[in-house]
Gaussian input, Z-matrix of N, CA and C with variables (Angstrom, degrees):
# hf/3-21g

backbone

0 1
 N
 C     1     B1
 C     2     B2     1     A1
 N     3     B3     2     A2     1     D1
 C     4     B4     3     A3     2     D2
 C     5     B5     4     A4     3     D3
 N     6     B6     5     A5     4     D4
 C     7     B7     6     A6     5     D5
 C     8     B8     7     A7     6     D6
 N     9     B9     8     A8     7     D7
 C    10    B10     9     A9     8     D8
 C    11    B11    10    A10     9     D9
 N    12    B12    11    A11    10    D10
 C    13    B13    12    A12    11    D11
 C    14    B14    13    A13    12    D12
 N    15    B15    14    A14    13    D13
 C    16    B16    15    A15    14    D14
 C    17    B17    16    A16    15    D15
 N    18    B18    17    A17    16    D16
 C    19    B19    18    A18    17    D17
 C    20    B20    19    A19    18    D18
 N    21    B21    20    A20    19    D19
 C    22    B22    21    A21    20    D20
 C    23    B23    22    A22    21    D21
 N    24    B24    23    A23    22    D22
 C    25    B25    24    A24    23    D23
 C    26    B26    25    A25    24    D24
 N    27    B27    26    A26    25    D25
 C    28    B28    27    A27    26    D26
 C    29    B29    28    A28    27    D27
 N    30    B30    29    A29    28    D28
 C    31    B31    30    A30    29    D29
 C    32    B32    31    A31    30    D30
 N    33    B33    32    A32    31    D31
 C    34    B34    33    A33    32    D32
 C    35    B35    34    A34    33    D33
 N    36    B36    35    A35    34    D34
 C    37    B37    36    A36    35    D35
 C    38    B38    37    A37    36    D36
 N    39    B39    38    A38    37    D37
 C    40    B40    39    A39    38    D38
 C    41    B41    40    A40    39    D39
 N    42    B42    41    A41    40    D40
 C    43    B43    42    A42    41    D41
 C    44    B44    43    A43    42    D42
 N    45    B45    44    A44    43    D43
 C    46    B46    45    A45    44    D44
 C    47    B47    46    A46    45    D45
 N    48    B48    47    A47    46    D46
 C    49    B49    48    A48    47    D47
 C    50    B50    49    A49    48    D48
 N    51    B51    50    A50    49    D49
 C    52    B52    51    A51    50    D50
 C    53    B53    52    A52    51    D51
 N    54    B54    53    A53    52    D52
 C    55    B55    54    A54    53    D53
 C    56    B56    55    A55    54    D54
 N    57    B57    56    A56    55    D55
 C    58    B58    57    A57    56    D56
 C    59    B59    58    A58    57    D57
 N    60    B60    59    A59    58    D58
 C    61    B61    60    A60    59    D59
 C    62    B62    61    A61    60    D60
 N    63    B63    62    A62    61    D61
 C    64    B64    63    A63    62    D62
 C    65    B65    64    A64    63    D63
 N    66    B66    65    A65    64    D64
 C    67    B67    66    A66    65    D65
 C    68    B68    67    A67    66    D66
 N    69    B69    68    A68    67    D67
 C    70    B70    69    A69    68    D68
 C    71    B71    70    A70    69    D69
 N    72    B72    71    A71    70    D70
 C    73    B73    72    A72    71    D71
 C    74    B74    73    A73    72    D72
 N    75    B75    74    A74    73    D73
 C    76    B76    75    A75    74    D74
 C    77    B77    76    A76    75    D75
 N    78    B78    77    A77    76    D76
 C    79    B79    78    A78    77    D77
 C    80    B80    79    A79    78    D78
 N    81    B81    80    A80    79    D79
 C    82    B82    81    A81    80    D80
 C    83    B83    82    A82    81    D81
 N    84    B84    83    A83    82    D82
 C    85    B85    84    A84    83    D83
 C    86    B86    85    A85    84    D84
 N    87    B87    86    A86    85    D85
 C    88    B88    87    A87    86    D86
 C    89    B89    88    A88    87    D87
 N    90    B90    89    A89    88    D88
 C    91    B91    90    A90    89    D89
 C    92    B92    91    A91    90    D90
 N    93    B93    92    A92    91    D91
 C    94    B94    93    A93    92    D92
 C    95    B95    94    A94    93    D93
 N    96    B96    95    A95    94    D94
 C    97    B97    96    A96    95    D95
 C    98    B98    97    A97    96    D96
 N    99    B99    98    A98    97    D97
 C   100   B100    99    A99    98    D98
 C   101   B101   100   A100    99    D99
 N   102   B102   101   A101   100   D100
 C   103   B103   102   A102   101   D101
 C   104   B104   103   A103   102   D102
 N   105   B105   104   A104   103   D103
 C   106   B106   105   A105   104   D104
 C   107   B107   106   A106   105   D105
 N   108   B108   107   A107   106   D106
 C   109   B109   108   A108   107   D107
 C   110   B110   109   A109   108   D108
 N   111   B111   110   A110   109   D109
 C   112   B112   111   A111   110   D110
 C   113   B113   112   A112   111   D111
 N   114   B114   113   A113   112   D112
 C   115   B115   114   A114   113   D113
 C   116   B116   115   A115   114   D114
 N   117   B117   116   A116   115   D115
 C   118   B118   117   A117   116   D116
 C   119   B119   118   A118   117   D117
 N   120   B120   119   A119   118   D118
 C   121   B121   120   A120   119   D119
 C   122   B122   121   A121   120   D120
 N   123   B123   122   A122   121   D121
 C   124   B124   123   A123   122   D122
 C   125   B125   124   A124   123   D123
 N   126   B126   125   A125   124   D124
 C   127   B127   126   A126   125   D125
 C   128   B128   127   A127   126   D126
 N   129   B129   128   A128   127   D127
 C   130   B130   129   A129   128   D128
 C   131   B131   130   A130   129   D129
 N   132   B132   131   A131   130   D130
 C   133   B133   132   A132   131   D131
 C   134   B134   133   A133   132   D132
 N   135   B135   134   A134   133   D133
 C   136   B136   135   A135   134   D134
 C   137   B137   136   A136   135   D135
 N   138   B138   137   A137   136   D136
 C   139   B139   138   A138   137   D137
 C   140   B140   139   A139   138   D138
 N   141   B141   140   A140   139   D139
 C   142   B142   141   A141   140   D140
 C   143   B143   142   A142   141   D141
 N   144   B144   143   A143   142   D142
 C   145   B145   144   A144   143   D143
 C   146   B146   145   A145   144   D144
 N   147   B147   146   A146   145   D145
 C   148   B148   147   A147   146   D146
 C   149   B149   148   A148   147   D147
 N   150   B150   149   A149   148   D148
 C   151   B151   150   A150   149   D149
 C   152   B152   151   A151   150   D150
 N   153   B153   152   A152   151   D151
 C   154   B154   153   A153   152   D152
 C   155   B155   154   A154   153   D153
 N   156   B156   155   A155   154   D154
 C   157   B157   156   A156   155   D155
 C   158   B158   157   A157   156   D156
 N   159   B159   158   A158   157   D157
 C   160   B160   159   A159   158   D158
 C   161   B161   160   A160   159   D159
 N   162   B162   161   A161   160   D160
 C   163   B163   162   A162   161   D161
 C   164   B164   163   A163   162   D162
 N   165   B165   164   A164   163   D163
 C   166   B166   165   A165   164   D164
 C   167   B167   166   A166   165   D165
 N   168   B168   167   A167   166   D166
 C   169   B169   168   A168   167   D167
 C   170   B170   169   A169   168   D168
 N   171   B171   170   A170   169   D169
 C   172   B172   171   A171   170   D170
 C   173   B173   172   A172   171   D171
 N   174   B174   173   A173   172   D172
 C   175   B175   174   A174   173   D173
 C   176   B176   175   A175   174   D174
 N   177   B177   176   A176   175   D175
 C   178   B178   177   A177   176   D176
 C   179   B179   178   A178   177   D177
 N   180   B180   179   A179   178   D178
 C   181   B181   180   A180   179   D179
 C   182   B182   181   A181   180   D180
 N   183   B183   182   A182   181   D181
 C   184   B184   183   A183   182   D182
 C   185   B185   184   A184   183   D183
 N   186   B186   185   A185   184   D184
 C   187   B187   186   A186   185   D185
 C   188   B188   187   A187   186   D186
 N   189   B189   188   A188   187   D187
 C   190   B190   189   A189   188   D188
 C   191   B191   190   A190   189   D189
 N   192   B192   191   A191   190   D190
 C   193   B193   192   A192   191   D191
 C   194   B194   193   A193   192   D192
 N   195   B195   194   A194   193   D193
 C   196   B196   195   A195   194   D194
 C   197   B197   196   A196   195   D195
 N   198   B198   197   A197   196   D196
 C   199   B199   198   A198   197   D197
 C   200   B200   199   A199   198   D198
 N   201   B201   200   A200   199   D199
 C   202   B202   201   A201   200   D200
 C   203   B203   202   A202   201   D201
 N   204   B204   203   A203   202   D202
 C   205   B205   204   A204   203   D203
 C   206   B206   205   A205   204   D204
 N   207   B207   206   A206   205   D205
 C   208   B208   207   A207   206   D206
 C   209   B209   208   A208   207   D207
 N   210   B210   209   A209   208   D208
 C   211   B211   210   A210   209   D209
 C   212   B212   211   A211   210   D210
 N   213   B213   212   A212   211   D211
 C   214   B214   213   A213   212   D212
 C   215   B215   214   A214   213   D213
 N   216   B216   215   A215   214   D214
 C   217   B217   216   A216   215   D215
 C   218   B218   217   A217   216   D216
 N   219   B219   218   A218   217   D217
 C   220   B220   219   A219   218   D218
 C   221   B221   220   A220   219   D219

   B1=1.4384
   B2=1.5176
   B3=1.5081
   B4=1.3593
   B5=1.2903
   B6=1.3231
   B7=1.6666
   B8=1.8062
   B9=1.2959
   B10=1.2736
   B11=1.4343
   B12=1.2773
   B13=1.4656
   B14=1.3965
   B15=1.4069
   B16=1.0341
   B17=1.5579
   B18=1.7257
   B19=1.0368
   B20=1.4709
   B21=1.4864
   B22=2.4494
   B23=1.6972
   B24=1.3125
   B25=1.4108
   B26=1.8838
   B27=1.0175
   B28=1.4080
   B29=1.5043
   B30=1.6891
   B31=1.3787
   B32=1.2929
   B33=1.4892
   B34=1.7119
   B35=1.7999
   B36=1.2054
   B37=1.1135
   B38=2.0774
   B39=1.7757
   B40=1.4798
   B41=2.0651
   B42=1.4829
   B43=1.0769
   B44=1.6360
   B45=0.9695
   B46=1.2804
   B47=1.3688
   B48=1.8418
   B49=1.1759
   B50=1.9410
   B51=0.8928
   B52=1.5936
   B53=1.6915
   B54=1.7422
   B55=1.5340
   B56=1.2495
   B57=1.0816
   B58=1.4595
   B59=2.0519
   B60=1.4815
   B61=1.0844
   B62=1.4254
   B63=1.3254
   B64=1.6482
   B65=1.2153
   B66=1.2625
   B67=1.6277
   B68=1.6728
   B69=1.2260
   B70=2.1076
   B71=1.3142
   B72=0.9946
   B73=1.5553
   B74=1.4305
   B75=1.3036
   B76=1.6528
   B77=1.7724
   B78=1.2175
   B79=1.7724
   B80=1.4948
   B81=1.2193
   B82=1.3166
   B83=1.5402
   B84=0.8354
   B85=1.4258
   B86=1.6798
   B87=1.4130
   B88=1.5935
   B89=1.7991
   B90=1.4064
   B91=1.3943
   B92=1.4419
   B93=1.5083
   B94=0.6033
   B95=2.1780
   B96=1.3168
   B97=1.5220
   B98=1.8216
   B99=0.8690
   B100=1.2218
   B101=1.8406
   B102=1.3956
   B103=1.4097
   B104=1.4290
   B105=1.0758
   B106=1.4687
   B107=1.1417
   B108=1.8713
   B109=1.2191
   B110=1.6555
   B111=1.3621
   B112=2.0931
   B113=1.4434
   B114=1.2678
   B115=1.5656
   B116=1.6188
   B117=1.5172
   B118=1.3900
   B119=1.4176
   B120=1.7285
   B121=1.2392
   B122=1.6149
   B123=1.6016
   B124=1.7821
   B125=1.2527
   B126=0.8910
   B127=1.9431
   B128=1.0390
   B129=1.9797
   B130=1.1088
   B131=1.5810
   B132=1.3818
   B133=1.7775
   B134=1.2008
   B135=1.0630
   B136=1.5846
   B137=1.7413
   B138=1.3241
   B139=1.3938
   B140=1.4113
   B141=1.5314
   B142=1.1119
   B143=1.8718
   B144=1.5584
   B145=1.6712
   B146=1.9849
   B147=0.9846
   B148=1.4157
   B149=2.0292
   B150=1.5101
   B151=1.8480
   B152=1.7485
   B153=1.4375
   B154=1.9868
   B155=1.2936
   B156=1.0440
   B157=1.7682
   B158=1.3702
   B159=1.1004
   B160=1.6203
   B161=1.3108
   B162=1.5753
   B163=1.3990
   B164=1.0344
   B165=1.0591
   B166=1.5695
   B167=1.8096
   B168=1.6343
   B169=1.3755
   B170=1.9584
   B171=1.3149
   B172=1.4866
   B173=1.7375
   B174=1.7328
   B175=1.3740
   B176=1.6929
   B177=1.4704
   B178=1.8424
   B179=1.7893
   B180=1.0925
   B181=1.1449
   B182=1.6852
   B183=1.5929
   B184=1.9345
   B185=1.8836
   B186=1.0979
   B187=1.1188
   B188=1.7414
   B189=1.5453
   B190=1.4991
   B191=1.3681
   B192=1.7371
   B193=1.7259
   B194=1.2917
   B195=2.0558
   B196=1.1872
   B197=1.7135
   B198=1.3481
   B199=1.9209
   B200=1.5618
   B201=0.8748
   B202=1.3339
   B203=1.4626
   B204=1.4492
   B205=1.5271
   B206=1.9118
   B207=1.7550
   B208=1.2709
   B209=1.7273
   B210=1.0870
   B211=1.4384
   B212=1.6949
   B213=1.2144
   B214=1.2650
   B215=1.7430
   B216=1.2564
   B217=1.8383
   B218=1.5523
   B219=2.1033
   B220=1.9852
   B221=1.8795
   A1=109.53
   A2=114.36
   A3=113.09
   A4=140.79
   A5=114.98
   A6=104.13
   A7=91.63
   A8=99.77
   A9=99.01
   A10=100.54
   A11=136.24
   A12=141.23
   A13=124.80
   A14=124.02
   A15=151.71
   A16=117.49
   A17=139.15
   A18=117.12
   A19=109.00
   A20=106.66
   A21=88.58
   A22=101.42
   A23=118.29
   A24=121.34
   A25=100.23
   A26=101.44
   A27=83.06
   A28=142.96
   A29=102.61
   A30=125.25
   A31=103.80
   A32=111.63
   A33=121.04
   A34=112.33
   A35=124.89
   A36=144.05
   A37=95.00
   A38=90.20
   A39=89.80
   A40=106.92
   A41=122.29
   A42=126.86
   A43=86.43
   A44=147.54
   A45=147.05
   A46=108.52
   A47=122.26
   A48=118.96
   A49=73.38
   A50=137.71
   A51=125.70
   A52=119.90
   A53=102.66
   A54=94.54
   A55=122.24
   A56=113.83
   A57=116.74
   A58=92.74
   A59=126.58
   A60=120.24
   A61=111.05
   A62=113.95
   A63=121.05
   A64=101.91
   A65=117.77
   A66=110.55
   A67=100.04
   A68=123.25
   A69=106.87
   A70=85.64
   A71=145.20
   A72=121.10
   A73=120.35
   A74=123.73
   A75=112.23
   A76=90.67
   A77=114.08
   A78=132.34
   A79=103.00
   A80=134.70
   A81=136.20
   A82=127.44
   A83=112.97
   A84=132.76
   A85=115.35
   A86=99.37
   A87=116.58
   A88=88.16
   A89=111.12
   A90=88.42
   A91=124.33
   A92=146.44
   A93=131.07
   A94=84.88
   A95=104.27
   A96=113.95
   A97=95.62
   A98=111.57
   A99=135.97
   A100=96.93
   A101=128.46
   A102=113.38
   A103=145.75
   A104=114.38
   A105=119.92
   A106=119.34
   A107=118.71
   A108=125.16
   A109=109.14
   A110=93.61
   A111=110.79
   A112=88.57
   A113=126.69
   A114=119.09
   A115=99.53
   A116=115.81
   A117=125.50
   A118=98.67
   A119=121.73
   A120=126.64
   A121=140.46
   A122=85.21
   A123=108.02
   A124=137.76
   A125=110.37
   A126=105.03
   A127=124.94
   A128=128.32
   A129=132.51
   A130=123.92
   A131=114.29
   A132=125.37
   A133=99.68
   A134=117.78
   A135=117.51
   A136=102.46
   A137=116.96
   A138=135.35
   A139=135.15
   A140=100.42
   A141=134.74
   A142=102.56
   A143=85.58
   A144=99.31
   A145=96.72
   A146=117.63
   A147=118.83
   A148=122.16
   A149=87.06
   A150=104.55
   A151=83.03
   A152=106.38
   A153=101.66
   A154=115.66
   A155=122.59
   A156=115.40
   A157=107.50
   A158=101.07
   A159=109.27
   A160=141.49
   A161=114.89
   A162=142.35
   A163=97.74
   A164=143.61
   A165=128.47
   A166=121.78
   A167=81.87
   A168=84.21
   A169=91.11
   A170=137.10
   A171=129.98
   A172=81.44
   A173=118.56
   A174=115.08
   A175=111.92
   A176=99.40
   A177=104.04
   A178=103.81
   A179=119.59
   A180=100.88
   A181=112.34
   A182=92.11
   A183=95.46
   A184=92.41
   A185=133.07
   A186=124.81
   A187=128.63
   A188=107.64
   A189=108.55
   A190=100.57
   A191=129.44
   A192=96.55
   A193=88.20
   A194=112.63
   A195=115.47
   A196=99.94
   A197=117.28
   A198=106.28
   A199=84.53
   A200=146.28
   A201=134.47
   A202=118.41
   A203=136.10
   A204=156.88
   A205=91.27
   A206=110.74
   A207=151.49
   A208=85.75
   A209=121.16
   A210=125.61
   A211=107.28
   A212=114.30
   A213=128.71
   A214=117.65
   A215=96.99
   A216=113.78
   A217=115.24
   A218=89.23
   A219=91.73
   A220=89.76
   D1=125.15
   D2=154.86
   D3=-79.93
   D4=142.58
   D5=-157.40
   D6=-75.81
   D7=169.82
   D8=-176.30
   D9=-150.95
   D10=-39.16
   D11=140.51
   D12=-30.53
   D13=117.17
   D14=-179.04
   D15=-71.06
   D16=155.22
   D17=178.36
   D18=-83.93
   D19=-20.05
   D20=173.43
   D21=-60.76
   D22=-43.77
   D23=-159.24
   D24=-78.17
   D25=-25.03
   D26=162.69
   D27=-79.24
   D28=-24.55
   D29=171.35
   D30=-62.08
   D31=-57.47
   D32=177.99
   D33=-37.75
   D34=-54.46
   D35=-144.60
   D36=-83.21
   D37=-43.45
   D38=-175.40
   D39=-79.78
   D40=1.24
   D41=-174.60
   D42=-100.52
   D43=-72.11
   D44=-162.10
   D45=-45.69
   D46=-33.01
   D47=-151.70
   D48=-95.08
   D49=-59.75
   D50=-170.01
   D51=-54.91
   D52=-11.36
   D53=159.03
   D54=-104.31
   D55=-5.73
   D56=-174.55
   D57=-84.66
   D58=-35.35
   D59=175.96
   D60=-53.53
   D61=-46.18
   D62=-172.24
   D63=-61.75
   D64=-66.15
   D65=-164.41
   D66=-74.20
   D67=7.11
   D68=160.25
   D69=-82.00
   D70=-76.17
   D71=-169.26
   D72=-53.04
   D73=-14.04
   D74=-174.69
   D75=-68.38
   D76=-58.89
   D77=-171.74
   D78=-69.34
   D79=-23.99
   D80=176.72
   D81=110.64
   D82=108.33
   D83=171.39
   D84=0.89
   D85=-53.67
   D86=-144.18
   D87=-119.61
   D88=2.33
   D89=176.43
   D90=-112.76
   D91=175.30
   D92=-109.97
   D93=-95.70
   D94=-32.69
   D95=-178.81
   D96=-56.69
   D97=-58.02
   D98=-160.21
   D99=-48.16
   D100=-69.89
   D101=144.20
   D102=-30.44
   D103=-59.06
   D104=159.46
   D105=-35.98
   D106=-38.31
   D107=-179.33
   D108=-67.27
   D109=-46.18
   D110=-172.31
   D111=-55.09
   D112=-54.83
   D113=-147.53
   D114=-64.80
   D115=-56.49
   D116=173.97
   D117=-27.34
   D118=-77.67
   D119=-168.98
   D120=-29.70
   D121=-51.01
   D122=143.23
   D123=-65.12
   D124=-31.82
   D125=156.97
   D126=-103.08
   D127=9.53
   D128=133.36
   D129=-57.22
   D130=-39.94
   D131=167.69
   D132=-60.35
   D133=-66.06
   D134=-142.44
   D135=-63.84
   D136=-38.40
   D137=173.42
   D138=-55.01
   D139=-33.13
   D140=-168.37
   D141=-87.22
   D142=-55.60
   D143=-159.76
   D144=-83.70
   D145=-18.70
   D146=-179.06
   D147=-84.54
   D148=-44.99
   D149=151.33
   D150=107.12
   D151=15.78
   D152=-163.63
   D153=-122.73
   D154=100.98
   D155=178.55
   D156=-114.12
   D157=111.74
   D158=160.27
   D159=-33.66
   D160=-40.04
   D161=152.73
   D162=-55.69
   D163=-31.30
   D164=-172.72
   D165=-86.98
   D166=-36.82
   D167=-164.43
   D168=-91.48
   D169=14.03
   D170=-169.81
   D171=-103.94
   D172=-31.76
   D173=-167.88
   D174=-96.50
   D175=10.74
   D176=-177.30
   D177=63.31
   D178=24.54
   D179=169.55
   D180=-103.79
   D181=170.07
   D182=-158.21
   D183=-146.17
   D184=94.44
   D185=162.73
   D186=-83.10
   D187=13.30
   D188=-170.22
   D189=-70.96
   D190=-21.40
   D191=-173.84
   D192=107.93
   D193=138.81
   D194=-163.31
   D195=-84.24
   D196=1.15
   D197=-173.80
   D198=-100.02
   D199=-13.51
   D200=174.54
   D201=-94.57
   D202=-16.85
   D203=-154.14
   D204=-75.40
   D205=-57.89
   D206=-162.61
   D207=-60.25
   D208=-63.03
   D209=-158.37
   D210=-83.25
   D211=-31.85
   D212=-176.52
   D213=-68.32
   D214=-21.12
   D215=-167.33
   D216=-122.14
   D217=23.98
   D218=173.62
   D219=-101.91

């Protein structure tokens, strides 16, 4: 897998996934928002912390940054 996640977009991804945790508990844990939120959260980590999105790479997109683009495509 090529990374395709960038380091702003990864910071982003790991901030989204810690609000989306907060507000499943603001709405509730066990309810149905409240999952939807967890699931988001987890494929905000996993995305974030891996540098790989699938969506990205099915849509050709590449947020690593043109000194990293070069290194990424040996």
């Amino acid at each position: 897998m090529k990374k395709t996640v960038g380091t702003a977009d990864r910071v982003i991804r790991i901030v989204i996934a810690a609000v989306a945790i907060v507000l499943a508990f603001v709405v509730g844990a066990s309810s149905a928002w409240g999952i939807i939120l967890f699931i988001v959260a987890a494929v905000m980590v996993v995305t974030g912390s891996s540098a790989y999105c699938p969506l990205y790479s099915m849509a050709k997109i590449n947020t690593l940054g043109h000194a990293n683009k070069s290194h990424a495509s040996r």
